[in-house]
N, CA, C and O atoms as a Tinker XYZ file with bonds, in Angstrom:
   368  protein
     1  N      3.559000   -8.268000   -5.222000    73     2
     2  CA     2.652000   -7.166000   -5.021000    64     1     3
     3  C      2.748000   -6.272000   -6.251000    63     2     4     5
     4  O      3.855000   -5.841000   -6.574000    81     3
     5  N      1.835000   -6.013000   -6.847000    73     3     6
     6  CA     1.753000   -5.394000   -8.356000    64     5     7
     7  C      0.905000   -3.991000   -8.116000    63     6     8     9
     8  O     -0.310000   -3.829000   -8.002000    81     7
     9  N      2.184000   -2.868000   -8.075000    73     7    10
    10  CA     1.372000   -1.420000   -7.756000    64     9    11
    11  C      1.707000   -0.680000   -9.280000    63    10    12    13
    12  O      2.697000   -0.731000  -10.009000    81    11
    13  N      0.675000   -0.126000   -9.367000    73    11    14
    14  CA     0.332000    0.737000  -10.792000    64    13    15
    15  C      1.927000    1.539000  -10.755000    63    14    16    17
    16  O      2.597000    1.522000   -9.723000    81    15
    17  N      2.516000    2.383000  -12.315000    73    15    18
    18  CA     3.394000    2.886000  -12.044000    64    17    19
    19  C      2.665000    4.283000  -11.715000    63    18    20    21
    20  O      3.663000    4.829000  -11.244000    81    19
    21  N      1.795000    5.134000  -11.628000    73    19    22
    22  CA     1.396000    6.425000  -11.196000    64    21    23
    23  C      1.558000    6.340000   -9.304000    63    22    24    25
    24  O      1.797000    7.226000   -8.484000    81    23
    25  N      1.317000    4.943000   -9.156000    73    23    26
    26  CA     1.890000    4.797000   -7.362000    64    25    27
    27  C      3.294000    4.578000   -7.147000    63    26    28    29
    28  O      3.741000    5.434000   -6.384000    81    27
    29  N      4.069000    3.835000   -7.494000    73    27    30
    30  CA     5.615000    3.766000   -7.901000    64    29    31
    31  C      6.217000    5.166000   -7.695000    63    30    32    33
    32  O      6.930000    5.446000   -6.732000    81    31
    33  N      5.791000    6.243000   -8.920000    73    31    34
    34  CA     6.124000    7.234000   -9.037000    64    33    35
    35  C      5.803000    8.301000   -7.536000    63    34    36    37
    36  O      6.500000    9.055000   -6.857000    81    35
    37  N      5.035000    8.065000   -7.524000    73    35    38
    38  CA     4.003000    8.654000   -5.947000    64    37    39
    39  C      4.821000    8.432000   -4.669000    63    38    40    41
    40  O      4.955000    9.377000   -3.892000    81    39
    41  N      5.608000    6.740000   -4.293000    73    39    42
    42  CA     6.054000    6.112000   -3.199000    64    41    43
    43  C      7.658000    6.532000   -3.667000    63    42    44    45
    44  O      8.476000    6.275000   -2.785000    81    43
    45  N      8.236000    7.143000   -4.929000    73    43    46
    46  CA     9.867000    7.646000   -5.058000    64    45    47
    47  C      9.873000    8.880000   -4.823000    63    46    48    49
    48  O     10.896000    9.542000   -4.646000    81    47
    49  N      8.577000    9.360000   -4.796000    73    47    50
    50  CA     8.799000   11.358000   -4.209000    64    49    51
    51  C      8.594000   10.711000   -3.382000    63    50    52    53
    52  O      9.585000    9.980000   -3.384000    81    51
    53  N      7.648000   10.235000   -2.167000    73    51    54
    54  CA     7.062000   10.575000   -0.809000    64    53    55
    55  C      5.856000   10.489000   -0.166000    63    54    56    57
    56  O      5.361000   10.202000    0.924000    81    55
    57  N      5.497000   10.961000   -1.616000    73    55    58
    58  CA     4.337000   11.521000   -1.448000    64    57    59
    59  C      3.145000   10.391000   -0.726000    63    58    60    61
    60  O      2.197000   10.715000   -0.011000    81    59
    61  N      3.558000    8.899000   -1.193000    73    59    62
    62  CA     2.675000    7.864000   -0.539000    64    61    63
    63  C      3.639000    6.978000    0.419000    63    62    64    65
    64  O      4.675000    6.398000    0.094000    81    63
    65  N      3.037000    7.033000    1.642000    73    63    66
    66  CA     3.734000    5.650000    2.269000    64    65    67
    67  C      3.633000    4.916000    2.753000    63    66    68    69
    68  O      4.398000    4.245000    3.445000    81    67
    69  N      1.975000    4.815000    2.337000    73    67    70
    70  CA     1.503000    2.716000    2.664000    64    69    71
    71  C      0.468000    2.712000    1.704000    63    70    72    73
    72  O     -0.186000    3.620000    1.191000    81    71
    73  N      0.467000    0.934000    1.522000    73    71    74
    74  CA    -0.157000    0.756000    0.598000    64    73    75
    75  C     -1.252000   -0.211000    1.355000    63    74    76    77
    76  O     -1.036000   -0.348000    2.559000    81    75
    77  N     -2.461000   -0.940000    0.794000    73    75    78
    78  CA    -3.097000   -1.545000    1.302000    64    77    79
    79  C     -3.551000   -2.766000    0.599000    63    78    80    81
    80  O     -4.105000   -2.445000   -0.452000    81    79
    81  N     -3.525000   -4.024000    0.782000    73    79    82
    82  CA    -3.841000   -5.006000    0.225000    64    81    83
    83  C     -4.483000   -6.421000    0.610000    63    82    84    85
    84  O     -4.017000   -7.008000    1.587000    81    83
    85  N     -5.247000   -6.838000    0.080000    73    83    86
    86  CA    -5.958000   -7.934000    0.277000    64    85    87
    87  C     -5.471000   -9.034000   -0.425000    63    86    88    89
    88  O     -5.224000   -8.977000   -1.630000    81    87
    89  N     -5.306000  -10.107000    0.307000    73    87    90
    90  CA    -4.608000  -11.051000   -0.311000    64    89    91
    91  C     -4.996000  -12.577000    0.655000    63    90    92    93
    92  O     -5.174000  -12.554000    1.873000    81    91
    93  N     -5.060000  -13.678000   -0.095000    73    91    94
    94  CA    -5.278000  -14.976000    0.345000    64    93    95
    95  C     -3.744000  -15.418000    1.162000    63    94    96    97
    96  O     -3.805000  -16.138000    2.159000    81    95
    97  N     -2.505000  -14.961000    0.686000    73    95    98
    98  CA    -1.385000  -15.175000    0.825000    64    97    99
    99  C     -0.475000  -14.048000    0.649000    63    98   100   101
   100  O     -0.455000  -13.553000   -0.478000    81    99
   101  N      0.404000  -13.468000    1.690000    73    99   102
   102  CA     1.097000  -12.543000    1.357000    64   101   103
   103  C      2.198000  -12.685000    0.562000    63   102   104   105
   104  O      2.859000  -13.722000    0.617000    81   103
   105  N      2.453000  -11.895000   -0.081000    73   103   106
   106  CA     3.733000  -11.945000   -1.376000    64   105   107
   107  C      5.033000  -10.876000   -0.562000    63   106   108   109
   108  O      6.128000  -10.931000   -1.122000    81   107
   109  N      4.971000  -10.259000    0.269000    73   107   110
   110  CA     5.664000   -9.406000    0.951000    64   109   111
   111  C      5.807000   -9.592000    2.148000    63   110   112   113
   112  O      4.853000   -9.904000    2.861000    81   111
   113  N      7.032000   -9.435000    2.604000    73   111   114
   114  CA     7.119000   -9.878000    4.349000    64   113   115
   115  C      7.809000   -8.488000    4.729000    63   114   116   117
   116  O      8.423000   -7.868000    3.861000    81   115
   117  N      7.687000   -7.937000    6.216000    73   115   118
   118  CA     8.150000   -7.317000    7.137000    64   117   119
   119  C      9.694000   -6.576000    6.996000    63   118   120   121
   120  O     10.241000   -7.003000    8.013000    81   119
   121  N     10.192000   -6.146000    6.653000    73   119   122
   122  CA    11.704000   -5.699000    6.573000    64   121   123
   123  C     12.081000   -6.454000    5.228000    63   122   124   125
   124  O     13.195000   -6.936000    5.432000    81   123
   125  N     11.714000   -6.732000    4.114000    73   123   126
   126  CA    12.242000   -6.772000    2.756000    64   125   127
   127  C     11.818000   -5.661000    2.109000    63   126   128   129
   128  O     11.278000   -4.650000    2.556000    81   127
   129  N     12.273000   -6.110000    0.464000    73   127   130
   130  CA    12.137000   -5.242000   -0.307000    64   129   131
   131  C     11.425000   -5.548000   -1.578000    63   130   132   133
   132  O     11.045000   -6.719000   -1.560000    81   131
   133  N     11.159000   -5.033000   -2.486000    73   131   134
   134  CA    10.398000   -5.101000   -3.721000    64   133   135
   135  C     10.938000   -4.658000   -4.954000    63   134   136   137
   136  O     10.912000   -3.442000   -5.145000    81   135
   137  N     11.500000   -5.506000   -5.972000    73   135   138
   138  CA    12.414000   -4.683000   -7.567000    64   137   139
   139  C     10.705000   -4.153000   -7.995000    63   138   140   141
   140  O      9.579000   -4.646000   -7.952000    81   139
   141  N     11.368000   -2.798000   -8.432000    73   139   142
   142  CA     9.713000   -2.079000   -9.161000    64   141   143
   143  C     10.156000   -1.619000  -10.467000    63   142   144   145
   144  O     11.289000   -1.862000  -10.880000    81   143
   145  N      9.693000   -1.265000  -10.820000    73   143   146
   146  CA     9.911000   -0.363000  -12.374000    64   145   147
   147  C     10.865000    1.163000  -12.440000    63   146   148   149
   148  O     11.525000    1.626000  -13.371000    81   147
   149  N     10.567000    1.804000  -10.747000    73   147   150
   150  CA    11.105000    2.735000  -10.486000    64   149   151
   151  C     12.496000    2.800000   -9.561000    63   150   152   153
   152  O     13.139000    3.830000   -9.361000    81   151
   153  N     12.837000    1.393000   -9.011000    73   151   154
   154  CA    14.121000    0.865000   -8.487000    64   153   155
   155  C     13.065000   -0.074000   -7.518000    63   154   156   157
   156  O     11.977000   -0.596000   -7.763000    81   155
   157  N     14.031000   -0.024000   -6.147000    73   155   158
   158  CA    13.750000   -1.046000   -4.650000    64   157   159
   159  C     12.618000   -0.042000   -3.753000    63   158   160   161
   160  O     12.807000    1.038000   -3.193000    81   159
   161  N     11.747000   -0.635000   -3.839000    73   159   162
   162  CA    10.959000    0.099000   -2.035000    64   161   163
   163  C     11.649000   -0.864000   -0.858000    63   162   164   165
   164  O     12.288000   -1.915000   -0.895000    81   163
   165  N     11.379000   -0.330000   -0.220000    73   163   166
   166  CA    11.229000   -0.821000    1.130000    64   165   167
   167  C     10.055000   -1.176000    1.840000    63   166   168   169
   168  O      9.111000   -0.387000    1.794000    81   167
   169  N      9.922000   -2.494000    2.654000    73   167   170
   170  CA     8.810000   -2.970000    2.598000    64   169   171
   171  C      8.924000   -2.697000    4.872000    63   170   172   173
   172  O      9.674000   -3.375000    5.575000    81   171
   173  N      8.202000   -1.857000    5.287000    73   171   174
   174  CA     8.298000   -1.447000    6.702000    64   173   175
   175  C      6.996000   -2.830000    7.092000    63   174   176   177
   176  O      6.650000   -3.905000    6.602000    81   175
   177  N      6.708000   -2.146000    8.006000    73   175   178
   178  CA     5.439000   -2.751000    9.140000    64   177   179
   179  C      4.233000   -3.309000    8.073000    63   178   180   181
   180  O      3.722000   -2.645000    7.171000    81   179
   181  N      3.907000   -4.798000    8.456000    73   179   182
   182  CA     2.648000   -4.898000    7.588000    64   181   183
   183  C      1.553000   -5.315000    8.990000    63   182   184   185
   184  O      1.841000   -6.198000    9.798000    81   183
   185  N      0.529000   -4.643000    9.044000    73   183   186
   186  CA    -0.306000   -4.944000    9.874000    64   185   187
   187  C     -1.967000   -5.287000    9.151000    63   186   188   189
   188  O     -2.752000   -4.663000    8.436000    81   187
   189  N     -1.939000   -6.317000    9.654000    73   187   190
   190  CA    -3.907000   -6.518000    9.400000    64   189   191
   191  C     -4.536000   -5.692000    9.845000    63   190   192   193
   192  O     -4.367000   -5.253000   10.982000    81   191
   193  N     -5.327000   -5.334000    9.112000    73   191   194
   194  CA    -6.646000   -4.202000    9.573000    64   193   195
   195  C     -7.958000   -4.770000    9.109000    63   194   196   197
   196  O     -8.370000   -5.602000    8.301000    81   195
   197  N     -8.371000   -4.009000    9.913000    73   195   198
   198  CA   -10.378000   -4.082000    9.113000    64   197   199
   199  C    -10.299000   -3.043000    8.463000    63   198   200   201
   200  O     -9.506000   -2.136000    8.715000    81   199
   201  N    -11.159000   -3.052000    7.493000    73   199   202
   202  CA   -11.686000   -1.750000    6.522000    64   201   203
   203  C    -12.007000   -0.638000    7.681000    63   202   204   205
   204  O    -11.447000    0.458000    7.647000    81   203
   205  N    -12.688000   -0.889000    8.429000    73   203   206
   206  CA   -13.805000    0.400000    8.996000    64   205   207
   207  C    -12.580000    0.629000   10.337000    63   206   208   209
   208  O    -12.970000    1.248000   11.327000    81   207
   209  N    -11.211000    0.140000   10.310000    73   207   210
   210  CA   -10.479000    0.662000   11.007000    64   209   211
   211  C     -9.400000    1.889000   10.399000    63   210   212   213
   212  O     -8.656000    2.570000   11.104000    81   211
   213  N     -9.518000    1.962000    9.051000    73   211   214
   214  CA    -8.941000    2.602000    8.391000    64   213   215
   215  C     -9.517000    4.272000    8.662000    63   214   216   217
   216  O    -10.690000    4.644000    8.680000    81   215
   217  N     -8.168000    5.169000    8.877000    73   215   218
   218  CA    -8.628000    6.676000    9.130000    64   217   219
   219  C     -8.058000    7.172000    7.874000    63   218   220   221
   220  O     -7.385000    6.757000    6.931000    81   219
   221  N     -8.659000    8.304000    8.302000    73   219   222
   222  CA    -8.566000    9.619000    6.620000    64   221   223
   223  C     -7.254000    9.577000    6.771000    63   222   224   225
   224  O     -6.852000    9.117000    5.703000    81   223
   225  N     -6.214000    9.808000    7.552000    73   223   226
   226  CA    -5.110000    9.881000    7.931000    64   225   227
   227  C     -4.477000    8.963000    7.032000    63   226   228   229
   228  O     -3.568000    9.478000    6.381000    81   227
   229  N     -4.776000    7.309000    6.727000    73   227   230
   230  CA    -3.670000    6.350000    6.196000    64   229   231
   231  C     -4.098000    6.531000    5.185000    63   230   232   233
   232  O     -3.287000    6.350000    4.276000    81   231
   233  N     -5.627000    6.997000    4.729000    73   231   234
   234  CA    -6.009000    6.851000    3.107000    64   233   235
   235  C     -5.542000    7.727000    2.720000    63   234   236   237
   236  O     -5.323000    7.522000    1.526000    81   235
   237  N     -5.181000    8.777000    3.038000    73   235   238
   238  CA    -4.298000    9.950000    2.417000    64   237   239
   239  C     -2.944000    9.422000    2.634000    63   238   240   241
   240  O     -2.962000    9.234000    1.417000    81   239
   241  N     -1.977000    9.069000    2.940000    73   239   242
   242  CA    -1.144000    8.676000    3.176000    64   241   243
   243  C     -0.617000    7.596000    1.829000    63   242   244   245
   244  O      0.522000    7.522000    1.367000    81   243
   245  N     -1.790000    6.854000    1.418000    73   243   246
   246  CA    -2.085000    5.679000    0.586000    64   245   247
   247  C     -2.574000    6.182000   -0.909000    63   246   248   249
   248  O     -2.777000    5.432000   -1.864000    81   247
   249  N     -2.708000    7.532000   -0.900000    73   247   250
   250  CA    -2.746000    8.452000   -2.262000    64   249   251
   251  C     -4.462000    8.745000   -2.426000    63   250   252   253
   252  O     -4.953000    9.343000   -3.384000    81   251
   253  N     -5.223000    8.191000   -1.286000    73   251   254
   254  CA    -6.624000    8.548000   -1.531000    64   253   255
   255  C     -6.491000    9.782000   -0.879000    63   254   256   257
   256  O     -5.641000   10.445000   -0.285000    81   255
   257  N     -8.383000    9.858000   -1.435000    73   255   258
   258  CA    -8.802000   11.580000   -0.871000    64   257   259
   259  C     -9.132000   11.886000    0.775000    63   258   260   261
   260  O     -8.950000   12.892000    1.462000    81   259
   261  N     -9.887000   10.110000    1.183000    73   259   262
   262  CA   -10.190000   10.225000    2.208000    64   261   263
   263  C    -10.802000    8.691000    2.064000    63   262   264   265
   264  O    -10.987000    8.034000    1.039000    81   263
   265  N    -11.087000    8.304000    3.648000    73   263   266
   266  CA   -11.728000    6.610000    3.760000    64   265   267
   267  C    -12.658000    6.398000    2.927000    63   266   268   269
   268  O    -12.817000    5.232000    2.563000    81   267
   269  N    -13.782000    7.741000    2.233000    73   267   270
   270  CA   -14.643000    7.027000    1.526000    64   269   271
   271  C    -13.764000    6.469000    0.137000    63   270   272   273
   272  O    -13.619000    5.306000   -0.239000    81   271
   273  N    -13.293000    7.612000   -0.410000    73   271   274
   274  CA   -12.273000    7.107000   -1.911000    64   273   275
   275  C    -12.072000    5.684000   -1.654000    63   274   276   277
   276  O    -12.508000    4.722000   -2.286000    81   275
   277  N    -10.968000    5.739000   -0.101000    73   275   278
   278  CA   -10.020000    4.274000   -0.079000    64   277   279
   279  C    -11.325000    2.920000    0.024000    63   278   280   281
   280  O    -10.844000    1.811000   -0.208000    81   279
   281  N    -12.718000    2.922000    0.307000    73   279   282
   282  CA   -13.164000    2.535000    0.382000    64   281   283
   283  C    -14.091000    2.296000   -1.119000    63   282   284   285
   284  O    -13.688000    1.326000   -1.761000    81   283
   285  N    -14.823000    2.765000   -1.507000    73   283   286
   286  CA   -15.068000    2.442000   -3.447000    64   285   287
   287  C    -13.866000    1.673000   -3.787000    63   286   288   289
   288  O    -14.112000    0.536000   -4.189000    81   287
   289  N    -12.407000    2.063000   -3.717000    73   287   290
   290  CA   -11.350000    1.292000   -4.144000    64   289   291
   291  C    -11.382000   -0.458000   -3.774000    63   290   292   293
   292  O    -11.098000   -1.448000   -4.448000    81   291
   293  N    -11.859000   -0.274000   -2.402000    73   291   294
   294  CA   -11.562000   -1.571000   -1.879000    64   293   295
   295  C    -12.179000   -2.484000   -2.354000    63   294   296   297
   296  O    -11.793000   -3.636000   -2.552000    81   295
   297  N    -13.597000   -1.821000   -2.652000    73   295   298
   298  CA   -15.084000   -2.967000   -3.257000    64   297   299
   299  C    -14.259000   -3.419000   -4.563000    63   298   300   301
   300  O    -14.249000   -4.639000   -4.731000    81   299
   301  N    -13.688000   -2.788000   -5.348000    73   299   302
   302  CA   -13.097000   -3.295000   -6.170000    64   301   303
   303  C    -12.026000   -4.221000   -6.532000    63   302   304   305
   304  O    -11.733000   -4.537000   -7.685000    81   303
   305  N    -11.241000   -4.793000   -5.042000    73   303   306
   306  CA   -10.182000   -5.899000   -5.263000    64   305   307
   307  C    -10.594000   -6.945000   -4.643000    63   306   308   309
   308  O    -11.477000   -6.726000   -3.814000    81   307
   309  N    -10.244000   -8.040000   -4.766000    73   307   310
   310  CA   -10.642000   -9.132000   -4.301000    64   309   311
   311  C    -10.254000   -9.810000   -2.893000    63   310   312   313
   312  O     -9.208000   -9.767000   -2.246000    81   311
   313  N    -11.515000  -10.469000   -2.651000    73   311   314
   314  CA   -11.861000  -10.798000   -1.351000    64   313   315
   315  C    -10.448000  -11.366000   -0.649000    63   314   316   317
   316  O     -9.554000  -11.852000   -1.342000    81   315
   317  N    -10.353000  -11.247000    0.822000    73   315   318
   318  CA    -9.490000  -11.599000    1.350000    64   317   319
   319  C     -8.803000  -10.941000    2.563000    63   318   320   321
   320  O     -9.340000   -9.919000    2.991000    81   319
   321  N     -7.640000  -11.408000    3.203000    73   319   322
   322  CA    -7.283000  -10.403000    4.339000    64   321   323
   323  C     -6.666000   -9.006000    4.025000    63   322   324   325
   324  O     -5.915000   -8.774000    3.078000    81   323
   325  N     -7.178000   -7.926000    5.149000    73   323   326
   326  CA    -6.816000   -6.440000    4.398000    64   325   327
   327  C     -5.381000   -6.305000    5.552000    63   326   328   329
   328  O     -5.335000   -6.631000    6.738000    81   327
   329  N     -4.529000   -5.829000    4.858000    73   327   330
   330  CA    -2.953000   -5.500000    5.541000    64   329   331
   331  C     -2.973000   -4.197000    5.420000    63   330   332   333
   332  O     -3.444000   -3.804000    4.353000    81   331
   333  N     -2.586000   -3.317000    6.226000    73   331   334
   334  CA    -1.621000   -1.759000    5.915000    64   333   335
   335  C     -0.167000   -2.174000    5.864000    63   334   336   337
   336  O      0.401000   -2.905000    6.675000    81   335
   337  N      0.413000   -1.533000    4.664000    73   335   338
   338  CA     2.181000   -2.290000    4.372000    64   337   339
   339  C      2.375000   -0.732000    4.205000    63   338   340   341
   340  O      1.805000   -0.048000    3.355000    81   339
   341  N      3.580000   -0.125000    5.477000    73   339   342
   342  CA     4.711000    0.543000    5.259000    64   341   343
   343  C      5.058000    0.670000    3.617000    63   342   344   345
   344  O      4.635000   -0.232000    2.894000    81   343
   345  N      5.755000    1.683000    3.067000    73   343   346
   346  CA     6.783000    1.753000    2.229000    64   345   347
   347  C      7.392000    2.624000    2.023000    63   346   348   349
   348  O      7.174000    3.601000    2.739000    81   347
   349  N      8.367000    2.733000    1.052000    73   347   350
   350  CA     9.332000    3.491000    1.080000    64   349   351
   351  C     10.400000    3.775000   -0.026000    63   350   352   353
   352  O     11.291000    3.084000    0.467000    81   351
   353  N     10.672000    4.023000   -0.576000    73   351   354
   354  CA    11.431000    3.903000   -1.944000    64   353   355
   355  C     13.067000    3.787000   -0.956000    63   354   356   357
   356  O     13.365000    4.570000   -0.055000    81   355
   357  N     13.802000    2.790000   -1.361000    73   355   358
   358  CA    14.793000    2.501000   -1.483000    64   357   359
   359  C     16.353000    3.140000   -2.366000    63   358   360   361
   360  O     17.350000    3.656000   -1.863000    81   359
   361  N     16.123000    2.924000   -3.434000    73   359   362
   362  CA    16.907000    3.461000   -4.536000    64   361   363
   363  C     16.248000    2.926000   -5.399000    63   362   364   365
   364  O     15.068000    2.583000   -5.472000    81   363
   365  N     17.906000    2.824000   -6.691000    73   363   366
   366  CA    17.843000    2.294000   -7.608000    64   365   367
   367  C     18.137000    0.705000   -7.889000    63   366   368
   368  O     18.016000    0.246000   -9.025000    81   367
């Protein structure tokens, strides 16, 4: 799972704590972890969603402004199943 470092930085304050991704195959499972640039996240609950199940609530949560933001974002990654993934910064 390849997150920008301005989100990295974002998920070691707090400030974000799920991410969202579309993928043919998941690269992340349920209770692991992830080496990042900024140390270990923690990888919590991954649940499938639909887009139009997504609330202002997780897109803020996810560093957007609101579902429309998280939504322009989405048109932009490639096709496939959409997950909400927990996270969490770990350490170092």
């Amino acid at each position: 799972m390849l997150i920008k470092l301005e989100v990295l930085e974002k998920i070691k304050s707090g400030e974000i704590t799920l991410q969202f991704r579309r993928w043919r195959r998941r690269t992340v499972k349920a209770g692991g972890t992830l080496k990042t640039k900024v140390g270990v996240l923690q990888i919590g609950a991954i649940t499938p969603i639909r887009a139009e199940d997504v609330t202002d609530t997780d897109a803020r949560r996810a560093g957007f402004r609101d579902v429309a933001d998280f939504l322009v974002w989405l048109d932009t990654m490639k096709q496939g199943e959409l997950d909400r993934i927990e996270v969490s910064y770990k350490g170092e």
